[in-house]
Residue, then its C-alpha position, 0 to 999 in steps of 0.5 A: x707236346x704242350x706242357x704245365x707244371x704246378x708244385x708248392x713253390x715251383x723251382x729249384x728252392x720248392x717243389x714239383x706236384x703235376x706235370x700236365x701233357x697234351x699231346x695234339x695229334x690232329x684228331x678231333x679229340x685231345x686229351x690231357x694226360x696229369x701225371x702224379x709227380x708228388x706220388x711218383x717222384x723219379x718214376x714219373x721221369x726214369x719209367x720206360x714205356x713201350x719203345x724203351x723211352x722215359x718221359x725225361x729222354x723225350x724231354x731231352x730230345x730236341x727233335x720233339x717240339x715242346x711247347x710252354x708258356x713262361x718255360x722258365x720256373x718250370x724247367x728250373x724245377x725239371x733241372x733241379x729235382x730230377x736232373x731234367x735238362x729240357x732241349x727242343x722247347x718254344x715258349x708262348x710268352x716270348x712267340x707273344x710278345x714278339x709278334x708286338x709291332x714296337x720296342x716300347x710295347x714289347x717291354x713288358x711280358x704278358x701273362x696267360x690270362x692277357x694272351x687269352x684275352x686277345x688272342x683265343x676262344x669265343x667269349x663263353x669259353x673265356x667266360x668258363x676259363x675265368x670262372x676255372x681259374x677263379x674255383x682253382x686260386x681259391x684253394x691256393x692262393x694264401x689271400x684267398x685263404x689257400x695253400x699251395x700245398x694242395x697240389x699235393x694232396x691226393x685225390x686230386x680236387x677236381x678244382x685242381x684238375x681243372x686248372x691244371x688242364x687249362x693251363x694246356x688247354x689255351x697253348x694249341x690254339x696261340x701256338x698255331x696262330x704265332x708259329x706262322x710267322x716267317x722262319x727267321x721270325x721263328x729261329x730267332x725266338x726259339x734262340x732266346x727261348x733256348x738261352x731262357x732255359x740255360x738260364x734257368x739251369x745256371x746256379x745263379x738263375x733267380x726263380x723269383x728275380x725283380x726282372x722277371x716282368x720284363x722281356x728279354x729281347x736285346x736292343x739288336x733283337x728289338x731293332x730287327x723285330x721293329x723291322x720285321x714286324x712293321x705295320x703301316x700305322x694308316x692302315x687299319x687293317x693291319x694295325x696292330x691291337x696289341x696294346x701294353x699296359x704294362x706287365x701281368x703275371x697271371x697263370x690260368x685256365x680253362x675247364x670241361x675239357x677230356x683229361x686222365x691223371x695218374x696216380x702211383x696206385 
């Protein structure tokens, strides 16, 4: 499962608006299924469905892979609004910025539009990706003249849509390409992941904190992914091109793919 949210504010002092799921089943055709959570509210997450589960039991079901990108804010939200306490969760974002080969390179998290850049789609793709999340910032963004409140509104603009499928679209492709590390790559990124989301669900957590830019890897957990991910700087093969310039918080996304959203008529 490959997961999205988008709201006016999204966390614990905002709200949630649609909750995006793709569900990759190996089939040629994958659909993005968005669920009117600004209609719904409780309903989206305490329906149940043919094997008398809900939405939340599956979220909260560690056995049930989920997969983010920056799963902070979003199980915030999750937590907070409708009690939603995630379990079984990877996050891109971290699997990224763990795979750098240096300590100073992994200071700084990188946002979506920087990990699609480097890591996915052909340029025509990333060239449709960019255009999608520019038609979609331009009704949200206040600089542009937007307001978040249009995740709220009802149809759905198809510019809304778009962006909101984007945001999974990218998520299969970086997943495969970071999962293939080492299991003990692999478990000590899903140990931090998992701390993020406690994190999150404490009344401390800062939504908007100051280090939210910042990784969260330990001087021990820097040290062991030096290690790990050394690669001989005279080889050019191996040479690893994920050069930092700092950090990026972009979230965005990509178009024209097969989609269903739910609304509560």
């Amino acid at each position: 499962m490959y997961i999205d949210l988008e709201g006016v504010n999204l966390c614990r002092e905002g709200s949630l608006s649609i909750f995006t799921l793709l569900i990759d089943t190996g089939i040629s055709t994958i659909r993005v299924c968005l669920i009117d959570v600004h209609s719904l509210g409780s309903q989206a997450f305490n329906t149940t469905g043919i094997k008398n589960k809900t939405l939340k039991d599956i979220l909260q079901d560690e056995k049930i892979p989920k997969i983010f990108f920056d799963v902070r804010n979003d199980s915030d939200a999750l937590f907070a609004h409708f009690g939603v306490a995630l379990q079984g969760v990877d996050d891109v974002q971290l699997m990224e910025s763990a795979t750098r080969t240096t300590t100073r390179s992994r200071k700084y998290l990188n946002g979506l539009a920087k990990c699609v850049k480097e890591c996915v789609l052909y340029d025509i793709d990333r060239a449709s990706w960019k255009l999608a999340k520019e038609k979609g910032e331009r009704l949200f963004k206040a600089e542009r003249g937007g307001s978040y409140e249009i995740f709220n509104e009802r149809p759905m603009p198809n510019e809304i849509i778009s962006y909101c499928v984007g945001d999974v679209q990218c998520l299969p492709n970086m997943w495969d390409r970071f999962s293939r590390n080492s299991n003990r790559w692999r478990d000590l990124v899903h140990e931090e992941t998992k701390k993020c989301v406690e994190a999150s669900q404490k009344p401390e957590y800062q939504p908007h904190g100051p280090n939210r830019t910042l990784a969260p890897w330990s001087e021990d957990q820097n040290r062991t992914l030096d290690e790990w991910n050394y690669v001989d700087e005279d080889d050019d093969w191996n040479r690893d091109n994920w050069n930092d310039d700092g950090p990026t918080s972009c979230r965005d996304i990509i178009s024209s793919w097969d989609y269903d959203h739910y609304y509560s008529d």
